[in-house]
N, C-alpha and C positions, 0 to 999 in steps of 0.2 A: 103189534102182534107178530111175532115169528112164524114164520112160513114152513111149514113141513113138508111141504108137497116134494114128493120123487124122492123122501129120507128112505131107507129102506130097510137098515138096521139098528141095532141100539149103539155100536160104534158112528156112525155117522151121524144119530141125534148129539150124542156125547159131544162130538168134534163140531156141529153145529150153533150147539148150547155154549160149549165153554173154549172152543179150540180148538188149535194143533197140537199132538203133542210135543211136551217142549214151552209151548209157552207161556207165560205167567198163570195167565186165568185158568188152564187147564191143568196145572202143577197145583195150584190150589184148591183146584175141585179133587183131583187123585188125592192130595191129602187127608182131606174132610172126609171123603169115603173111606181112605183106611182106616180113619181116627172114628167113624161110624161101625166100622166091621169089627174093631177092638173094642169096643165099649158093650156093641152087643153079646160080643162072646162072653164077655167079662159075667157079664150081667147074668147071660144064662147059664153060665157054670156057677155063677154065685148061689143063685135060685135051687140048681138043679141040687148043690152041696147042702140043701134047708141054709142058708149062713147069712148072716144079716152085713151089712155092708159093713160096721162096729166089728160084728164077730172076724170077720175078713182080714180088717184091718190089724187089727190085735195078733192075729195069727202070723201075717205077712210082716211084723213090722214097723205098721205105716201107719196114717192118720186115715178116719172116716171120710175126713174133708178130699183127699187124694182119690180115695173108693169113688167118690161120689164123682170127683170131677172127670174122673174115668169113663164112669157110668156115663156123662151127660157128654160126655167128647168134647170136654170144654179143657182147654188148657194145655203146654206140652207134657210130654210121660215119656219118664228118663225112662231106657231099654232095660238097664238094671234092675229098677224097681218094678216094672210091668215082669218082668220074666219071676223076680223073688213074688208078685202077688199071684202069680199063678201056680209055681213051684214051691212055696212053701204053703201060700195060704188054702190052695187049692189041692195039692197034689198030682198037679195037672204039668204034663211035659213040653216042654216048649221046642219050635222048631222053625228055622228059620230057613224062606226064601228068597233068593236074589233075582231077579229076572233081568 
């Protein structure tokens, strides 16, 4: 059982749970939550558009099976293709941050 006593914020559970930043374990939880944060947006502009993940894809492109594995943040997603499902299937503008 993990010990949380004296954690104090959610950056310090973070770096407790999975690491420093930088290293492996913690490069791979940052991933999985960005690939969490694209899937939901995905999801809720699909919803928010009435558009069926079929309808999406047809618009965008692309396969249902791609829509979906978006949706489930399973699998990688070429930057191309996520920007054309949002920008053609969606009409939704895309923008990007470096940090």
């Amino acid at each position: 059982m993990t010990d949380y006593k004296g954690i104090k914020t959610f950056d310090e559970l973070i770096e407790k749970e999975y690491g420093k930043i930088g290293t492996e374990s913690r490069n791979e939880y940052e991933e999985s939550a960005q690939m969490f944060i694209v899937s939901e947006m995905l999801k809720e502009a699909r919803k928010t558009a009435n558009m069926t993940q079929e309808q999406l894809a047809i618009k965008a492109g692309t396969k249902k099976s791609y829509i979906s594995k978006i949706e489930n943040a399973k699998g990688n997603i070429q930057l191309s293709t996520l920007i054309r499902i949002f920008e053609k299937g969606l009409n939704k503008k895309v923008g990007l941050t470096f940090l």
